[in-house]
C-alpha positions, 0 to 999 in steps of 0.5 A: 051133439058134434057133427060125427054123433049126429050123422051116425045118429041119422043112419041110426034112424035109416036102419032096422038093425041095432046101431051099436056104436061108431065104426072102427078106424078101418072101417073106411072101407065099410067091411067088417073084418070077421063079418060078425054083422055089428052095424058100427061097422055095416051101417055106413056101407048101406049093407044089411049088418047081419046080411038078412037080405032087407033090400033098403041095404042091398039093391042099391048095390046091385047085390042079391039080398039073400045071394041066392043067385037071382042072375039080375042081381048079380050078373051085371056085378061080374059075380058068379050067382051062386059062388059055384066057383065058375071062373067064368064069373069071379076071375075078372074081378079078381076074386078067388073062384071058390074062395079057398083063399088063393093069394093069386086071386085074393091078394089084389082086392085087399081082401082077407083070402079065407075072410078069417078077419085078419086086419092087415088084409082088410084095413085098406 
């Protein structure tokens, strides 16, 4: 077994969701363009793949599991709890208040503005 099989092999064993494969080439960024939750591409970020809330995967992140807002979750990440869209909360990071995918908030980040997966947003 390489060294590449056997470290995914180890995450394997870290994690509760199916490990489905080795990641694709843009997944330096750990995020998987339509979210669909396949652990190839979740698994390295330490993120739950189908975003359950299992807190080994997120509280290490300083992420609200379910993102149901608990403020001690996700205050301290510049993110507003709820996505309510206060600007308050999401404009410092650049993020677009209540994701409508306006470029002047999005385009910054790197981030797909409507999330739809498109590649040329994520890869980086």
């Amino acid at each position: 077994m390489d060294l590449t099989l056997r470290y995914f092999h180890k995450l394997k064993r870290t994690c509760k969701e199916p490990f489905t494969g080795l990641p694709e080439p843009w997944n330096h960024s750990g995020l998987e363009p339509p979210r669909t939750g396949t652990t190839q591409d979740w698994i390295i970020t330490g993120l739950d793949p189908h975003r359950t809330g299992s807190t080994q995967y997120w509280i290490h992140t300083g992420l609200d599991p379910l993102r149901t807002g608990s403020t001690q979750d996700w205050i301290h990440s510049g993110l507003e709890p709820l996505r309510t869209g206060t600007t308050q909360d999401w404009n410092h990071p650049g993020l677009d208040p209540h994701w409508t995918g306006s470029t002047k908030d999005w385009i910054k980040t790197g981030l797909d503005r409507l999330r739809t997966g498109s590649t040329q947003d994520w890869i980086h």
